[in-house]
N, C-alpha and C positions, 0 to 999 in steps of 0.2 A: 214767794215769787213777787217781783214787780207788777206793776198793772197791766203789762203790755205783753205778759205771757199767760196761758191757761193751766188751770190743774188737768191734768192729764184722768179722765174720768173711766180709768179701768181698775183693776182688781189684782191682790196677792197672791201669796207663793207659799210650798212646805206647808203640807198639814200638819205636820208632827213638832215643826215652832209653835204652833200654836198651842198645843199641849204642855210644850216643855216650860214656854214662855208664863203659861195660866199662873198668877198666885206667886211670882218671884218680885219683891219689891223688899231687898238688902238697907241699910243704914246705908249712908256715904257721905260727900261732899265733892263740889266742883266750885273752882273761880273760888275756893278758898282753904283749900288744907289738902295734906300731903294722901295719895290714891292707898285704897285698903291693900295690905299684900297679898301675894300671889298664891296661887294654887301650887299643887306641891310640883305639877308640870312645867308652870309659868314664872317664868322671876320678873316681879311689878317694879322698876323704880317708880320710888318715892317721887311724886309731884310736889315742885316747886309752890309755898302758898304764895297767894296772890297776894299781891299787895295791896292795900285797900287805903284809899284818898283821905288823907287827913280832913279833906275840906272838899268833897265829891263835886264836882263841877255841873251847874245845870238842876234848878228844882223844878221840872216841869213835871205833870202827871198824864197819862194815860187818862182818856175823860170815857166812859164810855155811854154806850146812847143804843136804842134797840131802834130801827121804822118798823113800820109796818108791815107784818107779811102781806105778800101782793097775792098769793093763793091759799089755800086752806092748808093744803102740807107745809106751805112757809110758816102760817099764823103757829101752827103748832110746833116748828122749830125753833121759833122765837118764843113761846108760852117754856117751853124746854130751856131754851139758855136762861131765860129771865128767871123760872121760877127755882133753879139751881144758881142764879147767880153767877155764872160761869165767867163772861167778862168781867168779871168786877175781882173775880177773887184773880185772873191772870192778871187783872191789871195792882191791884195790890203788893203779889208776889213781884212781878219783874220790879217798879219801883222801889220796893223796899230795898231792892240787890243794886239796882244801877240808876245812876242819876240820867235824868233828861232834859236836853234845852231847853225844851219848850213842852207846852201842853201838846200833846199827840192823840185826835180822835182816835178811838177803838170802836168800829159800829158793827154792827150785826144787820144784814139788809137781803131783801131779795135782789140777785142779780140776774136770773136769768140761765144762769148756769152753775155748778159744783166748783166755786172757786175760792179764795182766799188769800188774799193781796197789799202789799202796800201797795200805796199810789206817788209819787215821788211829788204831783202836781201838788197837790191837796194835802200831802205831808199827812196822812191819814192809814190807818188801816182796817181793811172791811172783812169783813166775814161773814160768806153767804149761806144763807140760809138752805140751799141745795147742797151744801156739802152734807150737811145733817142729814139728808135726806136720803143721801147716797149711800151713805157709810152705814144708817139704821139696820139695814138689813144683812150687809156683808156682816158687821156684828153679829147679829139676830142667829147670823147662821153658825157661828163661832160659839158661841155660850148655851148650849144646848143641856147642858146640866142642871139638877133643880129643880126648883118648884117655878109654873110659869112665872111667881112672883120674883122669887130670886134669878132667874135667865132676863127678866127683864131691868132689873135694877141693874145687871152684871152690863149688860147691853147701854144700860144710861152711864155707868161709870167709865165704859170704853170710851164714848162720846167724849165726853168730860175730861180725859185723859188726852184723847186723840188731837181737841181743840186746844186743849191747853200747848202740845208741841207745835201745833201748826200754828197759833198765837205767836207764839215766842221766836217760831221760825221768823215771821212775818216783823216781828219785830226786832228782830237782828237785823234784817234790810234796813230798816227806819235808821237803827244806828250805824250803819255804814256808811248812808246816805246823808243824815244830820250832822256824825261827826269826822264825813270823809276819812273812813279808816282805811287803811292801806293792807287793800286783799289781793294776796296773790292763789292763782286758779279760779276756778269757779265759785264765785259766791253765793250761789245755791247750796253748794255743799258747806261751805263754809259756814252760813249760821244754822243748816241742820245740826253742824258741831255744836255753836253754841245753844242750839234749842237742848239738844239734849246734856249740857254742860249744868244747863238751869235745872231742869228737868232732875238731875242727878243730886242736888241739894239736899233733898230728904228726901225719907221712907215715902209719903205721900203722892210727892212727883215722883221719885221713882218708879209709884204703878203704874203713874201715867206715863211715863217713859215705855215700859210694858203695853201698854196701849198700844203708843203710836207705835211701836214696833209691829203688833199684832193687826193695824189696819194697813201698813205697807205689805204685810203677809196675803191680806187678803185683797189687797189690790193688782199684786203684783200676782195672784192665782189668777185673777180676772184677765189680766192682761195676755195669760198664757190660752186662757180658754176661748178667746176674740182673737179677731186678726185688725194687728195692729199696725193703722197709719201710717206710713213710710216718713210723714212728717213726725212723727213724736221723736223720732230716733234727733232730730234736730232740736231739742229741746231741751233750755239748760238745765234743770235738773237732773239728775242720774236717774235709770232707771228705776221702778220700782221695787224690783228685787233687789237691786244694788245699795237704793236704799236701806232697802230690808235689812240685810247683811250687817252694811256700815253701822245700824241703829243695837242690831246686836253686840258687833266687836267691841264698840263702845261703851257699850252700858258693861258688859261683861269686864273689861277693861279697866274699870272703873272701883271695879270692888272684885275679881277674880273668885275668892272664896263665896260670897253669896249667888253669884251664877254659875258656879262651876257645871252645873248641870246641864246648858245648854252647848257644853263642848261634844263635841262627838271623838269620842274613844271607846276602847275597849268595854271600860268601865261603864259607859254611858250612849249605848247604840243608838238612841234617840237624842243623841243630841244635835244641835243644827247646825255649827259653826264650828266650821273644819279646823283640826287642830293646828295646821301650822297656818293659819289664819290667824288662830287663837292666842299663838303665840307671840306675834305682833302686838294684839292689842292691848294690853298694860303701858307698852310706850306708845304706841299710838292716843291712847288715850292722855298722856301726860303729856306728849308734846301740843292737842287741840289744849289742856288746860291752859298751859303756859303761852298759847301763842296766843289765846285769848284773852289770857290776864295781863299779859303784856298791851296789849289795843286798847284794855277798857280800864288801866290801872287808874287813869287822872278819874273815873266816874264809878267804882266800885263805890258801893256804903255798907258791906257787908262780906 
């Protein structure tokens, strides 16, 4: 989101995504080679590779900076990104992939509220330290397997996973807004596509892809369990569920055969994502590659 809109500070959906989701992070690639094929229900085309810039346009980097937690739950969400290095390894990753104009602050700050923002003034993007705060526990409640040692590493990794898409979300704005890319529909939804495009590169981000999946899950539980704002419905993001969903179709679409388990069929009663959903998303997923490789062809580096 932009500066000027809030994250919406409710809670997920489908207990049984979270199960199916646990432990699925597939090979793949996005914004650069052709999509895994299909399950034997779904027929995947082949994704167009992207074309990648002889001479990527723009060496700016991602700078990033931590302040000071302003409370004690901050100081410790900040002692958490720092001592995992979390900005630093998203800001490594997305550079590596895409060139930038210019230097773009990446900061980690107390603001007051569970948010996470470019700022269009400031050419900046912050990441507060209440989202950390927020999300610990819906996690906390998700990972319940294990030794408390292992449920709470499993807990730091969601974290880590979860920032890493809201990062990347946040920094698709930056590049719409730097390189005036021409988005038709909502742009909220639009670089959720590309967060999870990045996201879908490797085994690694793929968990975290798993992740942010798994925190729209339990956001959008929260949101069913409150009663909810009659303003949120005005809010340009999709809902959280709807997120939900989209973040499944996607990834599943992506590599069909490595998630084939979250389709719900006969074969698979616990799956979350309704089959003729399901069946969509192999193209769906190749036409977000290609329309994003087409936008960011003159600044791919990879």
């Amino acid at each position: 989101m932009t500066r000027t809109n809030r994250t919406r500070r409710r809670s997920g959906v489908v207990t049984a995504t979270m199960v199916v989701l646990a432990g699925l992070a597939g090979p793949g690639g996005a914004l650069a080679g052709p999509a895994a094929s299909a399950s034997a229900s779904v027929s995947a085309p082949a994704a167009a590779p992207a074309a990648v810039a002889e001479d990527p346009q723009g060496d700016g980097r991602l700078v990033v900076s931590y302040d000071p937690g302003e409370t004690e739950a901050d100081g410790q969400a900040e002692a958490f990104l720092e001592d995992r290095q979390v900005l630093e390894d998203v800001a490594d990753y997305a550079t590596a992939r895409i060139a930038l104009p210019q230097d773009i602050p990446l900061r980690a700050a107390s603001c007051g509220e569970a948010n996470a923002y470019w700022d269009p003034d400031t050419q900046s993007i912050t990441l507060c330290y209440e989202l950390i705060e927020e999300l610990d526990p819906l996690f906390a409640a998700q990972n319940t397997t294990g030794t408390p040692d292992e449920q709470s590493e499993a807990v730091a990794q969601d974290l880590v996973g979860f920032t890493n898409g809201t990062l990347l979300h946040e920094l698709g704005h930056g590049l719409v807004d730097l390189y005036h890319l021409p988005i038709t529909g909502r742009e909220e939804d639009a670089v959720d596509q590309l967060a999870m495009l990045l996201l879908a590169d490797d085994v690694e981000h793929k968990a975290y892809a798993v992740s942010t999946i798994n925190a729209w899950a339990a956001l959008a539980s929260a949101e069913e369990e409150g009663q909810r704002p009659i303003e949120a419905y005005a809010d340009q993001h999709s809902l959280d569920a709807q997120r939900y969903y989209n973040w499944v179709c996607w990834l599943y679409g992506s590599a069909p055969d490595e998630y084939a388990d979250v389709v719900e069929t006969a074969q698979s009663p616990d799956g979350v994502l309704p089959e003729d959903r399901a069946q969509q998303c192999p193209a769906e997923f190749q036409s977000i590659n290609e329309s994003w490789s087409t936008l960011l062809r003159p600044y791919l580096k990879v």
